[in-house]
VEXRO-868755 format. One record per residue (C-alpha): residue number from 0; residue in three letters; chain; x negated, y, z. Coordinates in steps of 0.1 Angstrom, whole numbers, plus 5000, padded with zeros to 4 digits. Example, Ala and Ser with C-alpha at 12.3 -4.5 7.8 and 13.67 -1.06 7.14 Angstrom:
BEGIN
R  pos  code  unit     x     y     z
R    0   ala     A  4877  4955  5078
R    1   ser     A  4863  4989  5071
end
This chain:
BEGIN
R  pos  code  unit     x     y     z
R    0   unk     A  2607  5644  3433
R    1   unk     A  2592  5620  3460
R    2   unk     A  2588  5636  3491
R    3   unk     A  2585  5606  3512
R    4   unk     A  2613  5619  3533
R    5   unk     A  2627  5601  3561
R    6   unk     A  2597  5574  3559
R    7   unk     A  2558  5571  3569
R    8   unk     A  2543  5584  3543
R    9   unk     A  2524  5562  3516
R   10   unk     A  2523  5576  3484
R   11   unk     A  2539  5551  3467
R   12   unk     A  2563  5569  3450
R   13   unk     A  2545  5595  3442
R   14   unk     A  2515  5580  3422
R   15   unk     A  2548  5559  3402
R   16   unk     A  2559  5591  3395
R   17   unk     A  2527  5603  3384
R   18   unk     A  2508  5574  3362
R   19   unk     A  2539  5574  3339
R   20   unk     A  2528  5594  3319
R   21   unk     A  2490  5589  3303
R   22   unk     A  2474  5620  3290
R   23   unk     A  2442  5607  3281
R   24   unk     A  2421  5570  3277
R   25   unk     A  2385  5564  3278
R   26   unk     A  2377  5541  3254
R   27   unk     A  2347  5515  3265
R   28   unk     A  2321  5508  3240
R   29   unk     A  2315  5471  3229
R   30   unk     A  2282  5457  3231
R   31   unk     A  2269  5417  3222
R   32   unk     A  2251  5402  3240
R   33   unk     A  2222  5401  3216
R   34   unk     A  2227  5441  3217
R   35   unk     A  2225  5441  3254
R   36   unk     A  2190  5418  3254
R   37   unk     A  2173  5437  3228
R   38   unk     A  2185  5471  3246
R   39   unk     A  2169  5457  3279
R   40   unk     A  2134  5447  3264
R   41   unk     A  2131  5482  3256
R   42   unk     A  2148  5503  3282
R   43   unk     A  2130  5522  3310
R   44   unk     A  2125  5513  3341
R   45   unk     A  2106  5541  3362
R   46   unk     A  2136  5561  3382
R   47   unk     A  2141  5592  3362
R   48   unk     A  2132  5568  3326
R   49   unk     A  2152  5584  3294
R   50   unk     A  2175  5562  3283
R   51   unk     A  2187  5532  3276
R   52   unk     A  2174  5525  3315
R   53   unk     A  2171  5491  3332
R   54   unk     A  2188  5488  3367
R   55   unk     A  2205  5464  3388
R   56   unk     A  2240  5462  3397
R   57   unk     A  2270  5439  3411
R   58   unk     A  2288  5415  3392
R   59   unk     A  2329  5421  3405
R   60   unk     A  2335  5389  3407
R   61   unk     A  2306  5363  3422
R   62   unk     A  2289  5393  3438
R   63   unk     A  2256  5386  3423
R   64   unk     A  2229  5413  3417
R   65   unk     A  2223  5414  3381
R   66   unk     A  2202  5429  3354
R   67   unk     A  2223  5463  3338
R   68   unk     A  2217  5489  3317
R   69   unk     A  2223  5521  3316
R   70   unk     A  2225  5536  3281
R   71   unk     A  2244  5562  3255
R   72   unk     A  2267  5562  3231
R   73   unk     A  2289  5591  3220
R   74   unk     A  2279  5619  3238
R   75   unk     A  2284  5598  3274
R   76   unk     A  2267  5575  3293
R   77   unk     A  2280  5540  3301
R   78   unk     A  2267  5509  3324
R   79   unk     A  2267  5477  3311
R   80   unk     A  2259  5442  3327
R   81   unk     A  2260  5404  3318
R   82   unk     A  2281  5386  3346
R   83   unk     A  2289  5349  3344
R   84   unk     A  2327  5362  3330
R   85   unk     A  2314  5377  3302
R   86   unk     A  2301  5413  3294
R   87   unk     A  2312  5443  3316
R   88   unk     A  2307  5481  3305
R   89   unk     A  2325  5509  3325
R   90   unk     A  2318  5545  3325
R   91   unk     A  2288  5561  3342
R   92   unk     A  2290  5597  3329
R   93   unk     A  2311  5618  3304
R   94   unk     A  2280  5641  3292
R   95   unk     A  2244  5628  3282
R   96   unk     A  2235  5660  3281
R   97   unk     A  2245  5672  3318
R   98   unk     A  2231  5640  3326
R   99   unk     A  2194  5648  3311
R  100   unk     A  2198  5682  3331
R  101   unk     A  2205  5670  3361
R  102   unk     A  2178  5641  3358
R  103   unk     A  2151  5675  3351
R  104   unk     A  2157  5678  3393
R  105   unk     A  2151  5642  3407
R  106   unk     A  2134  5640  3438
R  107   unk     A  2118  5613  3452
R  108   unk     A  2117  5607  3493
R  109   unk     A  2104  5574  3513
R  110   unk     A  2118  5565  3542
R  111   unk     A  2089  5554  3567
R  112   unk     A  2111  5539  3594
R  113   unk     A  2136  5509  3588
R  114   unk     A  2162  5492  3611
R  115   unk     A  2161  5459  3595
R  116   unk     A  2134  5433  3589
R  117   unk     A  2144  5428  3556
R  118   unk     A  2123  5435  3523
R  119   unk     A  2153  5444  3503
R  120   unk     A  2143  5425  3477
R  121   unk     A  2182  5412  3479
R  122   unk     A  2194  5453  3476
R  123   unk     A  2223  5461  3482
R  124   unk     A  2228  5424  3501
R  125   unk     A  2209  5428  3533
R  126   unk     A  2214  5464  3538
R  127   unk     A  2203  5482  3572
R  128   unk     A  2182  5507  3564
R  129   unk     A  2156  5484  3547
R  130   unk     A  2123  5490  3537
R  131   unk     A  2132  5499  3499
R  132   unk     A  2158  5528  3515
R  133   unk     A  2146  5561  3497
R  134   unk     A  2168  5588  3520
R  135   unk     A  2172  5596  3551
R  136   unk     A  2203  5601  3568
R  137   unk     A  2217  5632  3554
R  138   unk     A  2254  5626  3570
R  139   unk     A  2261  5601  3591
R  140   unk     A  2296  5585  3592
R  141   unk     A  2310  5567  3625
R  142   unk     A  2345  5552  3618
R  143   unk     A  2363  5556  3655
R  144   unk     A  2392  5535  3649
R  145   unk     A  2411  5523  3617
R  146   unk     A  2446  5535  3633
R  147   unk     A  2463  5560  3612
R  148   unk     A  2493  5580  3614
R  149   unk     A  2498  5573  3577
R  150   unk     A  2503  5545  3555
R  151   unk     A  2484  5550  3523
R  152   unk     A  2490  5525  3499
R  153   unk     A  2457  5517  3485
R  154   unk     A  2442  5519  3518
R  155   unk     A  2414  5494  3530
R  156   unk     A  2409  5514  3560
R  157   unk     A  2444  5510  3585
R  158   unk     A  2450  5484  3605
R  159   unk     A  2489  5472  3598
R  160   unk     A  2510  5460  3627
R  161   unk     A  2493  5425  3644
R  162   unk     A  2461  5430  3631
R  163   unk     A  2433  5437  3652
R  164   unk     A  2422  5472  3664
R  165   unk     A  2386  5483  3659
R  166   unk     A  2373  5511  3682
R  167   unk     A  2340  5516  3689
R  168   unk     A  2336  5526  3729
R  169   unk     A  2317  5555  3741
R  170   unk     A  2289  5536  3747
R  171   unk     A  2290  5522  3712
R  172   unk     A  2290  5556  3692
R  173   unk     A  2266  5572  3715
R  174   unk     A  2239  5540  3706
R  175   unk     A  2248  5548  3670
R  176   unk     A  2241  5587  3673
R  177   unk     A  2208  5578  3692
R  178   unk     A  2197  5554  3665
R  179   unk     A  2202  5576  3633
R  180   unk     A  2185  5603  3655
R  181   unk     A  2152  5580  3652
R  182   unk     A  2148  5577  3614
R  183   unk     A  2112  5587  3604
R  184   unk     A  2102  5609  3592
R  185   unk     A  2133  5626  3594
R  186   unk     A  2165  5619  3617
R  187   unk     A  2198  5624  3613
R  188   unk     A  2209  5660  3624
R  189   unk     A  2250  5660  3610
R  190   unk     A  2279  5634  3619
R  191   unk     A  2313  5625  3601
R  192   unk     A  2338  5610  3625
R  193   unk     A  2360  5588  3602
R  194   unk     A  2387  5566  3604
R  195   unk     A  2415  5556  3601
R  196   unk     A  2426  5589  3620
R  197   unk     A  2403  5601  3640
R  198   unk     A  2425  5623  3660
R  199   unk     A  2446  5592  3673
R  200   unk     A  2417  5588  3697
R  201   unk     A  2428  5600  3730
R  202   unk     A  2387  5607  3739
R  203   unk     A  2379  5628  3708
R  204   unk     A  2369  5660  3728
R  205   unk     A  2347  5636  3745
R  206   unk     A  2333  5617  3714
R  207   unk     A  2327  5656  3698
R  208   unk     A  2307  5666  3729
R  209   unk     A  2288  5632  3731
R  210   unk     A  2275  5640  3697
R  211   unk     A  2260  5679  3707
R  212   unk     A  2246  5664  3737
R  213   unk     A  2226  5633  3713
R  214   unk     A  2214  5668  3688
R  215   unk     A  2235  5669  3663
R  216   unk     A  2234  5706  3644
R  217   unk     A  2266  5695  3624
R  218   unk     A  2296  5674  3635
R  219   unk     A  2326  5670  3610
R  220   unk     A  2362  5655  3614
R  221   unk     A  2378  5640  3590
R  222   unk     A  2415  5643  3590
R  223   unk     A  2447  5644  3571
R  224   unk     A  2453  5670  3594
R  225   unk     A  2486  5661  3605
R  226   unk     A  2484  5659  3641
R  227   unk     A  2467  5693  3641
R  228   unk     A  2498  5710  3622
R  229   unk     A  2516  5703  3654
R  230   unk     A  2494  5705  3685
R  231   unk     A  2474  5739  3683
R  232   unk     A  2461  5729  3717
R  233   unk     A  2437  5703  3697
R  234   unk     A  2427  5726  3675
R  235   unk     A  2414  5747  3698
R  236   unk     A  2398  5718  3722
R  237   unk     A  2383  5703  3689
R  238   unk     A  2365  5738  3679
R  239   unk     A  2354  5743  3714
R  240   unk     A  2336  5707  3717
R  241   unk     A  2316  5721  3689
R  242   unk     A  2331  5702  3656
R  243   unk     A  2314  5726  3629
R  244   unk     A  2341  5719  3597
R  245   unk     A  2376  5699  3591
R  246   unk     A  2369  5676  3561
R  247   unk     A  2406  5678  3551
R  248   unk     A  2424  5654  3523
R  249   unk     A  2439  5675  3498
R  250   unk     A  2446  5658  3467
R  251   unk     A  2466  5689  3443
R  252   unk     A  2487  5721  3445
R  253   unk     A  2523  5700  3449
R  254   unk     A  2541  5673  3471
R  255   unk     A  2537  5647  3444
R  256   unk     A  2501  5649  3440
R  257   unk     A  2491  5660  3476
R  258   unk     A  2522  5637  3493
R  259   unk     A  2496  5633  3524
R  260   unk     A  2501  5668  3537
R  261   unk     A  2515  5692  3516
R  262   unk     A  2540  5703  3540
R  263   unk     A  2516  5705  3570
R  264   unk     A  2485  5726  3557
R  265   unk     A  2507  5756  3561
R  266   unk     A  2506  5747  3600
R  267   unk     A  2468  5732  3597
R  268   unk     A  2460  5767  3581
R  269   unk     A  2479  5789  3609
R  270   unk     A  2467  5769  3640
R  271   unk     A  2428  5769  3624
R  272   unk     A  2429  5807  3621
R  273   unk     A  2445  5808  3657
R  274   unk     A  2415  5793  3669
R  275   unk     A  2389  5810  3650
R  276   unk     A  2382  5777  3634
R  277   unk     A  2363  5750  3624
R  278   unk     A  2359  5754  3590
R  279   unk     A  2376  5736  3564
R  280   unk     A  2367  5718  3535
R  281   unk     A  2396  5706  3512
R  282   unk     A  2387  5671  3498
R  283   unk     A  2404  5659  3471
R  284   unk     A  2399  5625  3458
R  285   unk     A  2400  5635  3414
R  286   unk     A  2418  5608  3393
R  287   unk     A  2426  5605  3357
R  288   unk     A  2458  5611  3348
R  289   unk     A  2469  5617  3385
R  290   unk     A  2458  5648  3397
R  291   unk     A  2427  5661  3374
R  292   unk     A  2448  5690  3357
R  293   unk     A  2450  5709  3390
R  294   unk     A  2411  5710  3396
R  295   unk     A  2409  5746  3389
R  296   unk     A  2441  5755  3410
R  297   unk     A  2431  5735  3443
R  298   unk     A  2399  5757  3438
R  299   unk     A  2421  5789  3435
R  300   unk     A  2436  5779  3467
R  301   unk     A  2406  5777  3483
R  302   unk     A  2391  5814  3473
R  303   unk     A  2429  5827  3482
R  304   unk     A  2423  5809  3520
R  305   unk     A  2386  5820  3522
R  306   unk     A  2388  5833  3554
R  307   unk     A  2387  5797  3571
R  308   unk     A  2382  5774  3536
R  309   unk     A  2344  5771  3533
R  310   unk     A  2345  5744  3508
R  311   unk     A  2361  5719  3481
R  312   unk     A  2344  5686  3479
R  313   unk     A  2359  5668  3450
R  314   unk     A  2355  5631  3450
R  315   unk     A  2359  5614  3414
R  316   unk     A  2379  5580  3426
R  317   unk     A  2363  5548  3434
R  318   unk     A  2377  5521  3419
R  319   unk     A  2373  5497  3446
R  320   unk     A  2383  5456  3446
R  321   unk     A  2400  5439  3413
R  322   unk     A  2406  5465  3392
R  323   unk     A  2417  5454  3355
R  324   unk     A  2400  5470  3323
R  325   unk     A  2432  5493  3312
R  326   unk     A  2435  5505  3346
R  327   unk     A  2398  5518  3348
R  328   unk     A  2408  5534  3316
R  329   unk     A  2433  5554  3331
R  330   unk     A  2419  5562  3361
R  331   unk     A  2379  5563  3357
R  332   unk     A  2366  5601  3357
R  333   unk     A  2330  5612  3364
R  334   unk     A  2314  5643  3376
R  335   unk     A  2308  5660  3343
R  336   unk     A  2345  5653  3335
R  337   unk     A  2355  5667  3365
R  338   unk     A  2333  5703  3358
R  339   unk     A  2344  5698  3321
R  340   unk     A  2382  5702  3334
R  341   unk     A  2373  5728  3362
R  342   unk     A  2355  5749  3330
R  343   unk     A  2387  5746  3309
R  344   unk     A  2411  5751  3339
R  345   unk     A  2394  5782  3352
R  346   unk     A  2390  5802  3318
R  347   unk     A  2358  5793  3316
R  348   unk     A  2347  5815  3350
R  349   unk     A  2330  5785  3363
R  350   unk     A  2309  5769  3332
R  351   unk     A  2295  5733  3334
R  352   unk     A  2260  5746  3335
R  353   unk     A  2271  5768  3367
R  354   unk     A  2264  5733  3386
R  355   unk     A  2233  5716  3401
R  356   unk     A  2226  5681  3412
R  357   unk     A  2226  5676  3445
R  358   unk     A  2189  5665  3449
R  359   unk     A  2175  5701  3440
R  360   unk     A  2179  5710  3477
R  361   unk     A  2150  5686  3479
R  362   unk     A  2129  5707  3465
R  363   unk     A  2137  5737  3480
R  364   unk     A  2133  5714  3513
R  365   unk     A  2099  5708  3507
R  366   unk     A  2091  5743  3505
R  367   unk     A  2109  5751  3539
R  368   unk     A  2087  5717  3552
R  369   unk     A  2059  5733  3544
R  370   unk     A  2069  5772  3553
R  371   unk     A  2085  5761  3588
R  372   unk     A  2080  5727  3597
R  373   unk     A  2116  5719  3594
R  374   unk     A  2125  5687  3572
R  375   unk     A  2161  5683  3559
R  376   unk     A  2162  5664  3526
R  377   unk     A  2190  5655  3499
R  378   unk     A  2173  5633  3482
R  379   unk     A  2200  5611  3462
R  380   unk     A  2201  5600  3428
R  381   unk     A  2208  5628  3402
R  382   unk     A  2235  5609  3394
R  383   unk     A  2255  5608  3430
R  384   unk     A  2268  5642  3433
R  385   unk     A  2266  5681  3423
R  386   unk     A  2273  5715  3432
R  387   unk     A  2276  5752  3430
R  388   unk     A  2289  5783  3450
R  389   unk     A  2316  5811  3437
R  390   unk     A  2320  5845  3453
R  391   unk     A  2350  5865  3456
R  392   unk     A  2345  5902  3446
R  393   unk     A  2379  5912  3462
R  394   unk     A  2377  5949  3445
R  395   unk     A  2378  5936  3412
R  396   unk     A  2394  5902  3418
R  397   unk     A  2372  5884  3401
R  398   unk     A  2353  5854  3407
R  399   unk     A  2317  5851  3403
R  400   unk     A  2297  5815  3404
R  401   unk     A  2257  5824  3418
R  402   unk     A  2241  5811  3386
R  403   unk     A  2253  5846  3371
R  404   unk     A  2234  5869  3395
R  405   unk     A  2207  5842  3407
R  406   unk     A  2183  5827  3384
R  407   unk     A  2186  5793  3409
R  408   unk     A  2162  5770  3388
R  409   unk     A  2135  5796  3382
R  410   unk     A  2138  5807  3421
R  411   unk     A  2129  5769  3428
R  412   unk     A  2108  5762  3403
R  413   unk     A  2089  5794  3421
R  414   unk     A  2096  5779  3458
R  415   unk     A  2076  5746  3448
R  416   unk     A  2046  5766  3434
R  417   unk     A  2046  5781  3470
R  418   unk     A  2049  5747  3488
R  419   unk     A  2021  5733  3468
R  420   unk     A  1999  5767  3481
R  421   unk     A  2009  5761  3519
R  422   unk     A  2004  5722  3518
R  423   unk     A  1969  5730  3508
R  424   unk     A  1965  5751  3535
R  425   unk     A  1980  5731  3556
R  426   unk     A  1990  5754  3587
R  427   unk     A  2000  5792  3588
R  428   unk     A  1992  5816  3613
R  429   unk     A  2018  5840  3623
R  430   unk     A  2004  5866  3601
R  431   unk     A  1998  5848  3568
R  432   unk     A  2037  5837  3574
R  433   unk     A  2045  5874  3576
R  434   unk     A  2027  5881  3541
R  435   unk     A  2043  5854  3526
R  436   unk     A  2073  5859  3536
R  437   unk     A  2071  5893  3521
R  438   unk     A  2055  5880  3491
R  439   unk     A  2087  5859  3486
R  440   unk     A  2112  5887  3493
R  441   unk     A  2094  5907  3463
R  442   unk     A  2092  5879  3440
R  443   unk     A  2129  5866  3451
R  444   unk     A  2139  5903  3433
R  445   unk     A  2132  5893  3399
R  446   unk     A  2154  5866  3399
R  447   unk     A  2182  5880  3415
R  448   unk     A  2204  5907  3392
R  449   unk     A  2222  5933  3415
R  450   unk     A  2245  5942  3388
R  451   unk     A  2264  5911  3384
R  452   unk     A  2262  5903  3424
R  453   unk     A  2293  5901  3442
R  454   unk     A  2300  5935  3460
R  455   unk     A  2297  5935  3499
R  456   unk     A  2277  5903  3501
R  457   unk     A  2240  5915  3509
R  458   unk     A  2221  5888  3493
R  459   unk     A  2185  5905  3495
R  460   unk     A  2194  5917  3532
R  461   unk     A  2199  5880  3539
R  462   unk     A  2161  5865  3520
R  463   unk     A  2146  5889  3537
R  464   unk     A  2160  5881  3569
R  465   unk     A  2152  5846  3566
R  466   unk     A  2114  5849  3545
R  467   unk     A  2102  5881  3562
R  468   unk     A  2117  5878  3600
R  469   unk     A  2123  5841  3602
R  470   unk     A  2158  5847  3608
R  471   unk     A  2179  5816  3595
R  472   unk     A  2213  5824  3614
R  473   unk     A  2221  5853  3594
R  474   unk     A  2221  5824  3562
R  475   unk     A  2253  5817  3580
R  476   unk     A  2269  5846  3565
R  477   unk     A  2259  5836  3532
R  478   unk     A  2288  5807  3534
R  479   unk     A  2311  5830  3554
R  480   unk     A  2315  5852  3521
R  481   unk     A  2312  5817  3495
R  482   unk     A  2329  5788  3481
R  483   unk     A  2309  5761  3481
R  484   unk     A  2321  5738  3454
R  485   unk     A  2310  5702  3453
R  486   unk     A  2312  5670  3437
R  487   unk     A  2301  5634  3452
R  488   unk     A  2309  5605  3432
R  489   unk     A  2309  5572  3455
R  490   unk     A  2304  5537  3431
R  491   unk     A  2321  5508  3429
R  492   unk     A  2315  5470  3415
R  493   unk     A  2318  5483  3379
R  494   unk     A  2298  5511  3376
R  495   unk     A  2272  5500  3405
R  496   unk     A  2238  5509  3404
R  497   unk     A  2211  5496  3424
R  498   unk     A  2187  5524  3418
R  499   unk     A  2217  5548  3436
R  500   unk     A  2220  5531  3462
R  501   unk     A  2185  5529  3473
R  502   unk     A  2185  5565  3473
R  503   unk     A  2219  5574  3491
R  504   unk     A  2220  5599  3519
R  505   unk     A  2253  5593  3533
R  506   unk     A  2255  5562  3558
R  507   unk     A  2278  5547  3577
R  508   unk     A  2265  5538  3617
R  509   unk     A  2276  5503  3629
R  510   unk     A  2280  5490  3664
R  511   unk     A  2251  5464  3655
R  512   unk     A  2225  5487  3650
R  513   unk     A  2227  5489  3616
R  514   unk     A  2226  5522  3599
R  515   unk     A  2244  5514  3559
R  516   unk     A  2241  5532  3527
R  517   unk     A  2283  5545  3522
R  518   unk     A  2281  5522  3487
R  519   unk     A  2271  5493  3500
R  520   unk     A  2297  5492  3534
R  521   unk     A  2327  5501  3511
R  522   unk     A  2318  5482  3480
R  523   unk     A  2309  5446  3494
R  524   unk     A  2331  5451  3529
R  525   unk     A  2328  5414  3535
R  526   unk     A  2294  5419  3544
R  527   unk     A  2289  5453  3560
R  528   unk     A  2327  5467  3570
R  529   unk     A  2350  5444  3573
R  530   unk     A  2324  5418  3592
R  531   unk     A  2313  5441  3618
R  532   unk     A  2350  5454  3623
R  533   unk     A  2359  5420  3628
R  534   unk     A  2329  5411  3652
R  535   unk     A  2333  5444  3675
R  536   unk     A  2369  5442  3671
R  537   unk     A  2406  5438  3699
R  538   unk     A  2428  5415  3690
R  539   unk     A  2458  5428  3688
R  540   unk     A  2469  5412  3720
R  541   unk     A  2439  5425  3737
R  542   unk     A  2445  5456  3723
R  543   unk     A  2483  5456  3739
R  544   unk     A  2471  5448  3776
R  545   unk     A  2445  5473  3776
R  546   unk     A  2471  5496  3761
R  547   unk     A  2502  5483  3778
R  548   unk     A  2522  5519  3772
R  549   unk     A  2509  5517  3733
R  550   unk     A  2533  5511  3703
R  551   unk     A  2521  5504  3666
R  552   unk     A  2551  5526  3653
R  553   unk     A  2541  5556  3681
R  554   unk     A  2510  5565  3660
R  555   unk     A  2530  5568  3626
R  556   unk     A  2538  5601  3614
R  557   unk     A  2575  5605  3596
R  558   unk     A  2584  5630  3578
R  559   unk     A  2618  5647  3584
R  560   unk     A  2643  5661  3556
R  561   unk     A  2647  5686  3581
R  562   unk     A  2611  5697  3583
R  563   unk     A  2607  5693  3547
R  564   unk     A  2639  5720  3541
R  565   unk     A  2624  5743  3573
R  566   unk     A  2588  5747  3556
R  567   unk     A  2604  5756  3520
R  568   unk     A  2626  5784  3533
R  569   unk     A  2593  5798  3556
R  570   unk     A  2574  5828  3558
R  571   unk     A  2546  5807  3562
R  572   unk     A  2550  5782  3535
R  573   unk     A  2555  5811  3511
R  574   unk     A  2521  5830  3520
R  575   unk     A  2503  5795  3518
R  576   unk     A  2512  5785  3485
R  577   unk     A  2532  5812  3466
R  578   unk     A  2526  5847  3470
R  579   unk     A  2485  5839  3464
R  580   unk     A  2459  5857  3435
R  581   unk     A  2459  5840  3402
R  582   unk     A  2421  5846  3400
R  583   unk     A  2418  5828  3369
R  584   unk     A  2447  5836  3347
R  585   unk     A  2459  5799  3343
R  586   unk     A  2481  5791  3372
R  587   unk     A  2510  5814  3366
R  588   unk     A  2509  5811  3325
R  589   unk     A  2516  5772  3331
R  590   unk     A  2542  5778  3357
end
């Protein structure tokens, strides 16, 4: 087995290792031309239209905008579009039927402020936010350098030895904080530091407290965690500056299909509880045939590491740059087949219709608008992401997802009655909040079923806290005593859409002033990432004389035979992996 010993590792190898064996294919549809025409005429074209729905999207090779549809056949839900090379279909989403569910909860937002001058009748060309944008920014992302201590093999992200360095000063990222902070009608108020490898930044505690001081509720780091296996001292510096969660790679349960940092999270783990944090969220990008049979058992790693695991963010793989038909066959999953896999790998404990789009929370948003002025909206295509939470009842070692103790769509359905009530009333007094609140409470009782709710966790305690007393913080404990599950799906140039992009809610800042949707500045780089890295970038000769003590090779990270046989024989090792709950009766029956 590849363990990348003796070597930066790059996962080479490992992913050999892995794609030699195909389990499964999707098969695209064929569709004529004529087909495709006579489909168009007659597709929708509203947002939120039943299908077959007419969109835009990206034609891979001349990078034209063109006319594509969106439209079913077997049960799933493909995109097709007509390039100059011919007809191109990929997959857009294994169930038609999760995909009419989720489409029930679209939520429409306008952005009223813009950064650009641009109409964006060229979307996604001239990208910035323009007029057309439909979501504000719900995360902000703010690449600090593209050093890393790895070498990743499909990586667009690391600079390799000569090339030039970009870093963004001080000065830089705090200009790109400010100007997220000014969207209207709502600015940003949580910040991912990307890289590269963030942590190779020798002014991290600095960048972390620059972005409390600009407002920011929420700051995130994402890491491949190594250098925090083996300085504790960072860990500790990096919680204190007031980083909220660790957005952690973690790609499967074994050193082939996590080769980034299997051996380390042992280390991660024990130096984060040291601490008494951040919180960690375990990311794992989901491919076909690579690593999607160990969905459920990265999840049961996360409920056996609860204590400082708040979350697993799965991220179905974008296929990024020239990427042949048979290859997208192998590779291509979407969000339903992701849940369909977890449903199937966990026994069924979490179900597919356990999970909710992500732009639900925009409903309950407006509500909260209306009930206490604050705005925070997910507003992103149906389409772009999902989630759920699971409890842990300890007692009984079960597992239990909130859908089975919380009506969640009637308890919405409920809050937007409300919202309409208060926006006609347009401003509460203290006392009319008070009733309402308790009106909530009351009603929140029907839809909530004591007898299946996880013991310990004192759900009506917490509504009431929040609708009666107007006490949010004790929310917190909500997550303390959860897994949050999620799912964000990020496009590429074959299964592009237009329409999703107009309405994403995760942007990248750029040292231009530009504020860009995340699937516009990864899919076309030569416009949006790659350009303004090479405009605010060193040379890598300036880099050298401002960083005369600096080696390319200092920031790598190799991995040892030694360390490699020292984690297998420990204590630690062992409690991190081995001696954990089975909570779903799978893992050890396939051992």
């Amino acid at each position: 087995m590849a363990e990348n010993v003796g070597e930066v590792p790059s996962g080479e190898k490992e992913f050999e290792q892995l794609t030699r064996r195909v389990r499964d294919i999707v098969e695209f549809p064929e569709i004529s031309e004529e087909e495709f025409e006579n489909m168009l005429k007659n597709a929708s074209r509203v947002y939120g239209g039943p299908l077959p729905h007419r969109t835009y999207s990206l034609c891979p090779e001349t990078r034209r905008v063109v006319p594509a549809l969106v439209w079913e056949s077997d049960g799933k839900v493909w995109i097709t579009k007509r390039c100059p090379e011919g007809m191109i279909t990929d997959l857009y989403y294994e169930s038609v039927e999760q995909y009419y569910r989720f489409q029930r909860w679209k939520y429409d937002f306008k952005l009223k402020s813009v950064n650009v001058e641009n109409t964006g009748v060229n979307c996604p060309l001239d990208c910035g936010l323009c007029a057309r944008h439909r979501s504000h920014t719900s995360l902000l992302n703010i690449v600090l350098t593209n050093r890393c201590n790895l070498s990743c093999w499909y990586c667009f992200f690391y600079a390799k030895e000569g090339q030039p360095i970009y870093e963004p000063t001080l000065e830089q990222i705090r200009m790109m904080l400010r100007n997220a902070k000014k969207q209207y009608p709502v600015g940003a108020n949580a910040v991912q530091f990307t890289g590269g490898e963030p942590t190779l930044r020798d002014d991290l505690i600095e960048i972390l407290k620059i972005a409390k001081e600009e407002g920011y509720d929420h700051v995130q780091l994402n890491t491949d965690g190594i250098k925090l296996a083996f300085d504790p001292e960072l860990v500790k510096k990096i919680r204190e500056a007031g980083t909220n969660t660790l957005y952690m790679s973690y790609d499967g349960m074994t050193p082939q299909t996590n080769w980034k940092n299997h051996w380390e999270v042992p280390l991660i783990f024990e130096n984060v509880r040291k601490a008494g944090g951040p919180g960690i969220v375990l990311v794992p990008t989901t491919i076909r045939n690579v690593n999607d049979h160990e969905l459920g058992a990265i999840i049961n790693f996360g409920l056996n590491h609860l204590d400082i695991v708040r979350g697993v963010n799965f991220q179905p793989i974008s296929l990024v740059g020239r990427v042949p038909k048979k290859e997208r066959q192998r590779f291509r999953i979407t969000i339903p087949g992701a849940i369909k896999r977890i449903e199937e790998q966990t026994n069924g404990v979490i179900e597919m219709d356990d999970w909710y789009p992500i732009p639900i929370a925009g409903h309950i948003a407006r509500f909260f608008e209306a009930f206490t002025g604050s705005r925070y909206y997910m507003t992103s295509h149906y389409c772009c992401g999902a989630a759920t939470y699971v409890f842990l009842d300890r007692e009984h070692k079960r597992v239990i997802p909130i859908s089975r103790f919380l009506d969640v769509e009637g308890f919405v359905e409920y809050l937007e009655e409300k919202a309409e009530e208060i926006e006609q009333w347009k401003k509460l007094g203290k006392l009319q909040k008070l009733k309402l609140g308790a009106e909530i409470f009351l009603k929140f009782r029907s839809f909530y079923d004591d007898k299946y709710a996880p013991k310990g966790l004192k759900v009506l305690d917490l509504i009431k806290n929040a609708f009666m007393h107007g006490n949010y913080d004790a929310l917190g404990k909500f997550h303390e005593n959860a897994l949050f599950i999620g799912m964000m799906h990020f496009m590429d140039e074959y299964n592009y859409d237009v329409e999703r992009v107009e309405r994403c809610v995760i942007h990248y800042a750029m040292p231009d002033g530009r504020v860009v949707p995340f699937c516009t500045f990864n899919v076309i780089p030569e416009l949006y990432r790659d350009k303004v890295q090479a405009q605010f970038s060193y040379s890598w000769d300036e880099w050298k004389k401002l960083h005369p003590d600096w080696d390319y090779w200092s920031d790598k990270y190799f991995r040892s035979k030694e360390f490699v046989e020292k984690m297998k024989k420990s204590e630690l090792y062992r409690k991190t992996y081995i001696d954990i709950e089975d909570y779903f009766g799978t893992i050890k029956t396939k051992a």
